[in-house]
N, C-alpha and C positions, 0 to 999 in steps of 0.2 A: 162685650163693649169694644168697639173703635179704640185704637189705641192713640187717638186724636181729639176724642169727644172726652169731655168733662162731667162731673159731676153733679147734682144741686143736692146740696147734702144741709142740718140741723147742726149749725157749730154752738158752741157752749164756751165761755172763757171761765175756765174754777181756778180760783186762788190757789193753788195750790201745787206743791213737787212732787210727782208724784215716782215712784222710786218702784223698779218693775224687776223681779228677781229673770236671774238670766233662766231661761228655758231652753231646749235642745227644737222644740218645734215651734219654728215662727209662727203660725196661728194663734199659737196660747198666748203669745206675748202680743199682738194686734190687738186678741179681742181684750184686754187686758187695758189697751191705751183709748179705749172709747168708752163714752159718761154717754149715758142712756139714761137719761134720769127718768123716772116717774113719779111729772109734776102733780103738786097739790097748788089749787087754788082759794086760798081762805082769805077776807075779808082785804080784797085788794093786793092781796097777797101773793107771789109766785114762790115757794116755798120748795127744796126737796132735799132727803138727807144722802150723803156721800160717806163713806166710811165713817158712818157713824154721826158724822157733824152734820149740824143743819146748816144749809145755804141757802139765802133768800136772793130770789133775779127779778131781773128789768131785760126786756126784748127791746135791744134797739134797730136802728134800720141803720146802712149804710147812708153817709152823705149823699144826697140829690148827685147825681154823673159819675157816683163808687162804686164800683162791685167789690165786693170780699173776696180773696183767692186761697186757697192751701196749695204751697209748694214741698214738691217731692225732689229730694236731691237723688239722681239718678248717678249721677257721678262724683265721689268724694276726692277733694284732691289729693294730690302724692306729697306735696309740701304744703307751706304757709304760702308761698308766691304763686300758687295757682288759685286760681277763680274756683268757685263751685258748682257744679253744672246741676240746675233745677229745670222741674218744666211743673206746669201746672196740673194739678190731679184734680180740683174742683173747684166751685165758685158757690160764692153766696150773698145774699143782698141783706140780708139782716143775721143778728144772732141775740145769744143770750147771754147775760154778766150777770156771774152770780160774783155774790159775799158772803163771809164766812158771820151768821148771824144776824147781818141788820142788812135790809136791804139796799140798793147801791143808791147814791143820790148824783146832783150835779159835782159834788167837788170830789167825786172817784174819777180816776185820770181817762180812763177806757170812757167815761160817759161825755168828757171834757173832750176826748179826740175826736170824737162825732162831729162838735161843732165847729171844729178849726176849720174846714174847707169854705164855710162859709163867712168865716169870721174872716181868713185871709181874702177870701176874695172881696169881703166889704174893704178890709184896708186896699189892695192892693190893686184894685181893679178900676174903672175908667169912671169919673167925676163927673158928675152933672152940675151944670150950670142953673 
């Protein structure tokens, strides 16, 4: 791959900390930090279990003019007073929000930040007569 070009990759947002023992070889710990779920779909349901816990998702799409991005910090700073150098590793137009047992509704925050772009721009954008 280009080391310019992006990815279009299946994001997942889980409730969850998830706490990664240290390892000597970086691959282990990578493939360790990906949720590969294999969804069940029952009676309206998007369902799949994680360590053990069941989590129930909703696929939402990014706001109408949003892309989703995951950043890679390529350079960590040397103090607090330096910036953090990222660059973009991939993009994505939609994903998935799980919950830990009921599935997500309108008054989960992740579902509520979807409609803010449209909701400011009804406040804040140009009035018809």
């Amino acid at each position: 791959m280009d080391t310019n070009e992006t990815l279009s990759l299946s994001v997942n947002i889980v409730p969850s900390r998830l706490r990664v023992p240290i390892l000597k070889n970086k691959q282990d710990v990578s493939k360790q930090l990906f949720f590969n779920p294999t969804v069940k779909e029952r009676k309206h349901e998007t369902t799949v279990s994680f360590r053990g816990r069941g989590l129930k998702g909703q696929d939402l799409l990014c706001p109408k003019g949003y892309t989703g991005v995951v950043l890679k910090e390529i350079q960590k700073p040397a103090s607090d007073q330096e910036d953090r150098v990222v660059k973009v590793s991939s993009v994505f137009h939609h994903f998935t929000y799980w919950n830990l047992e009921t599935p997500p509704t309108s008054d989960d925050g992740v579902v509520m930040a979807m409609t803010w772009p449209q909701l400011a721009e009804a406040m804040h954008g140009p009035v018809d007569d």
